[in-house]
C-alpha positions as CSV (number, residue, x, y, z in Angstrom):
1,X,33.5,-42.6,31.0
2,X,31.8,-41.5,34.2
3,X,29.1,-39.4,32.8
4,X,28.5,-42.2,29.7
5,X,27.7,-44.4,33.0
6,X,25.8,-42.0,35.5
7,X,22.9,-41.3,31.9
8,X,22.8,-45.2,32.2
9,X,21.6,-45.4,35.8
10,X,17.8,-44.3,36.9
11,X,17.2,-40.6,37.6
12,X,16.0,-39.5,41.0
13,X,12.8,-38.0,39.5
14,X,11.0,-37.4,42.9
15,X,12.8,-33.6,42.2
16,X,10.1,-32.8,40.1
17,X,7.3,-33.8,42.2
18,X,8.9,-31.4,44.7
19,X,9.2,-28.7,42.5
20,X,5.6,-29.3,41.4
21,X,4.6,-29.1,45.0
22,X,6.6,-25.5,45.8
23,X,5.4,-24.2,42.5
24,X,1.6,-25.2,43.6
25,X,2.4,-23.2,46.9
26,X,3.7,-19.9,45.2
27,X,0.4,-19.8,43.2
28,X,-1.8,-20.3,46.3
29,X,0.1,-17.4,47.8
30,X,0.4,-15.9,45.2
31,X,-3.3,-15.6,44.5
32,X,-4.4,-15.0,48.1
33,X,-2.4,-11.8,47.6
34,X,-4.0,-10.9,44.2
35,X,-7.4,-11.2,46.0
36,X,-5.9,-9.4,49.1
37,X,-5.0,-6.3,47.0
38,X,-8.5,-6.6,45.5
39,X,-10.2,-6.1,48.6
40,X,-11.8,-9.3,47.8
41,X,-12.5,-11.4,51.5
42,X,-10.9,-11.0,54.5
43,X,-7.4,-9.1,54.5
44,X,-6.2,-11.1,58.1
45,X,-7.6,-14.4,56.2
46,X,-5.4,-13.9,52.5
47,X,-2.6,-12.9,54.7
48,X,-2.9,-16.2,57.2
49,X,-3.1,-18.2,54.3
50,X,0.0,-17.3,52.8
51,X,2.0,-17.2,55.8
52,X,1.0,-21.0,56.1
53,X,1.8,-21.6,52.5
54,X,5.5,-20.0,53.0
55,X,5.8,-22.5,55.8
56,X,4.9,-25.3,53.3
57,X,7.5,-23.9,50.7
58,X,10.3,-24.1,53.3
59,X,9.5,-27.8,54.3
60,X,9.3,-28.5,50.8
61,X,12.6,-26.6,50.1
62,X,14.6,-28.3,52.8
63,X,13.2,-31.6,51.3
64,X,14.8,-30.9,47.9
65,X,17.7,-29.9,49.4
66,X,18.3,-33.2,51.7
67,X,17.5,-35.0,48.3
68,X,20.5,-33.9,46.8
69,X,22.9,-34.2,48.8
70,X,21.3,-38.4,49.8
71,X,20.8,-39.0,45.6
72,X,23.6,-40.3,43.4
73,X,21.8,-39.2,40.5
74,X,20.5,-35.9,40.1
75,X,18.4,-34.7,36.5
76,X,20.3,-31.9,36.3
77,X,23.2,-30.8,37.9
78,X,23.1,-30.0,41.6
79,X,24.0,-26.6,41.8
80,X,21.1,-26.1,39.3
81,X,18.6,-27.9,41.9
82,X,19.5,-26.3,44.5
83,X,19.5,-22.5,42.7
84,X,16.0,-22.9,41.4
85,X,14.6,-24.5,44.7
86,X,15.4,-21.5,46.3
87,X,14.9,-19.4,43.8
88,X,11.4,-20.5,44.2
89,X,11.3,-20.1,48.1
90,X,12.8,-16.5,47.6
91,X,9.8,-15.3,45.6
92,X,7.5,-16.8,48.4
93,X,9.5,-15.7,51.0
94,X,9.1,-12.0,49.3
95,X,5.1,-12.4,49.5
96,X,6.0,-13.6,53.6
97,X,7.6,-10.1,53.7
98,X,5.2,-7.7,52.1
99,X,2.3,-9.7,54.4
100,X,4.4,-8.7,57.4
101,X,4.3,-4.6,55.9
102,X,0.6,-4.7,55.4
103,X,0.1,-6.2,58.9
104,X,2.4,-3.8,60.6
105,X,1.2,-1.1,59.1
106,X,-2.3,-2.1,59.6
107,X,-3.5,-1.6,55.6
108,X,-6.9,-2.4,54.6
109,X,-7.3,-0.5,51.4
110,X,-4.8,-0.7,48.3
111,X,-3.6,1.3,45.5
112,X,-5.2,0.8,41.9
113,X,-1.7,0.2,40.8
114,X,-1.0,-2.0,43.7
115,X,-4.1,-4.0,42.6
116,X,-2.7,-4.0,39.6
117,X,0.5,-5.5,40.7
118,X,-1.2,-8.3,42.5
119,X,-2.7,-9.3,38.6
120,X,1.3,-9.7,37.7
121,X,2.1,-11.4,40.7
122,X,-0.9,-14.1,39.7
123,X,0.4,-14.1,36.3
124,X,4.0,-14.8,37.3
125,X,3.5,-17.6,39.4
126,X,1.2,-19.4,37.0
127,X,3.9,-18.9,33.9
128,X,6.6,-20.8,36.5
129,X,4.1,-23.2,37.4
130,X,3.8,-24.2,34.0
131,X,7.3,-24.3,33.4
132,X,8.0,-26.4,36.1
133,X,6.8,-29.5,35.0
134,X,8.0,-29.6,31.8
135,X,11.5,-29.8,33.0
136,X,11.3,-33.4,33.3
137,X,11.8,-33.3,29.8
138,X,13.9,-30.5,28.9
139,X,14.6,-31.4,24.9
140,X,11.4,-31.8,23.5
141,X,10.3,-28.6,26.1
142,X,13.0,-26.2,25.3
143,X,11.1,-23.9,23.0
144,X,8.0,-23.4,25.4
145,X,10.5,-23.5,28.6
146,X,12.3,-20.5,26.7
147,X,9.0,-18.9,25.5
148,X,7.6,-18.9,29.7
149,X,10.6,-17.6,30.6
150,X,10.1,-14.6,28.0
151,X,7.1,-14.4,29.2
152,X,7.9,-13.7,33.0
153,X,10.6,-10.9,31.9
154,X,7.9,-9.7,30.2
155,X,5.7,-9.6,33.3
156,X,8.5,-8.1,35.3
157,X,8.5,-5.2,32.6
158,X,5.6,-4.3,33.0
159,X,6.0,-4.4,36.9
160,X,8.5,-2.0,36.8
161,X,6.3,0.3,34.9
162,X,4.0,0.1,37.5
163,X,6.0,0.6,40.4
164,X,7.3,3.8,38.8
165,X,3.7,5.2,37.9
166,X,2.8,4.2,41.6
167,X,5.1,6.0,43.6
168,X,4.4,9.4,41.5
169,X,0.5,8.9,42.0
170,X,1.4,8.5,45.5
171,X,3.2,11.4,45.6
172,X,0.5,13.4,44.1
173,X,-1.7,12.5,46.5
174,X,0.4,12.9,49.9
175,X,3.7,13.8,49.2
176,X,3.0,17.1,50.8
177,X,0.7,16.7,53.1
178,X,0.6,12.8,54.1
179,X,4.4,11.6,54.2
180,X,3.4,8.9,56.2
181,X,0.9,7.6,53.9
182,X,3.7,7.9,50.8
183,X,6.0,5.8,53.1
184,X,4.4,3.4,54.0
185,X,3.0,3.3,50.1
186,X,5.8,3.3,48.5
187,X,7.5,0.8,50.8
188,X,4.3,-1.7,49.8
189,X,4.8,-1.1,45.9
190,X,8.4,-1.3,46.7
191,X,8.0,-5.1,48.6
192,X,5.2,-5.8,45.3
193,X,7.8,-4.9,42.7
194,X,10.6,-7.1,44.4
195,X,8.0,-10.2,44.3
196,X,7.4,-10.0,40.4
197,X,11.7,-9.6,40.7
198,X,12.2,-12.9,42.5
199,X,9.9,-14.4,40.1
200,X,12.2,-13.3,37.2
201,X,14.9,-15.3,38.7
202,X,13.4,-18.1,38.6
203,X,13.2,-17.7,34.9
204,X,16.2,-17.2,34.6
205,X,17.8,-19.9,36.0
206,X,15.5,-22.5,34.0
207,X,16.6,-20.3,31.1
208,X,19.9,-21.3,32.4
209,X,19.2,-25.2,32.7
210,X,17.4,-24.9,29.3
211,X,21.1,-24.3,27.7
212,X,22.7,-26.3,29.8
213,X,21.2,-29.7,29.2
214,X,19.3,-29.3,25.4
């Protein structure tokens, strides 16, 4: 009887609005570190900008979490808000941390594979920030929700095979005579690999809401 009554009442559909806000912040950083790896601009400037953007995605984040617990009426369940919200701050917070490596380490040239890397990053962020919206209507947007979602694991793949060929061309080049350059290399491709990961898990858990609620 309860849940006949709650799909009665009006849905608290600022949720998405949010989402579609943190989602809009992951590509901004998300592309300022795409450029970054490029050597296109400023390094300090890409890195500044998405160490502001992470700010943003927290705000936003605690927003969307203060939402649920004030809303009687959620569009999906709670747990499910909460999980992809920070989800979606995770993968930010990932581009945060490899921002703090490059700056410690003082790194103004990149890897072709890292550059690489950055191009699945990009591509990541814009797949989720396509699904996002479309999670205000979950039925008719199952089949493309689940097709984004492919195409993220997809992305991540390919990632992986990146990360691997990246460490051994590092190797290669100063695994015997640099080891500080390898570490701090492989610790970079390490942080880059771990972003396209986060990303993942955000398709996985609107895989997860997919089945739950079509």
């Amino acid at each position: 009887m309860l849940s006949w009554f709650k799909k009665l009442l009006p849905r608290e559909d600022k949720f998405f609005h949010l989402f579609e806000r943190h989602s809009k912040t992951v590509v901004g950083a998300a592309e300022a570190m795409k450029a970054m790896l490029a050597g296109e601009g400023d390094i300090e400037a890409h890195c500044s900008r998405i160490v502001e953007l992470e700010g943003e995605a927290d705000e936003i984040t605690r927003e969307v979490l203060l939402a649920t617990r004030r809303s009687f009426i959620t569009p999906f369940d709670r747990g499910d808000i909460k999980d992809l919200i920070q989800s979606m701050d995770d993968a930010i917070d990932m581009l945060n941390k490899t921002v703090k490596t490059i700056r410690r380490f003082e790194q103004h040239a990149f890897e072709p594979g890292m550059r690489e890397m950055g191009v699945l990053i990009a591509e990541a962020a814009h797949l989720v920030a396509e699904a996002i919206p479309l999670l205000a209507q979950i039925g008719p947007n199952s089949a493309r929700l689940s097709a984004l979602a492919e195409e993220v694991t997809r992305v991540e793949d390919k990632s992986d095979e990146l990360f691997e060929e990246g460490l051994k061309n590092l190797f290669r080049l100063n695994g015997t005579n640099n080891a500080m350059a390898y570490l701090i290399g492989s610790e970079i491709y390490g942080e880059l690999e771990k972003v396209v990961d986060r990303f993942e898990d955000v398709a996985n858990e609107i895989s997860g809401i997919v089945i739950e609620n079509v």
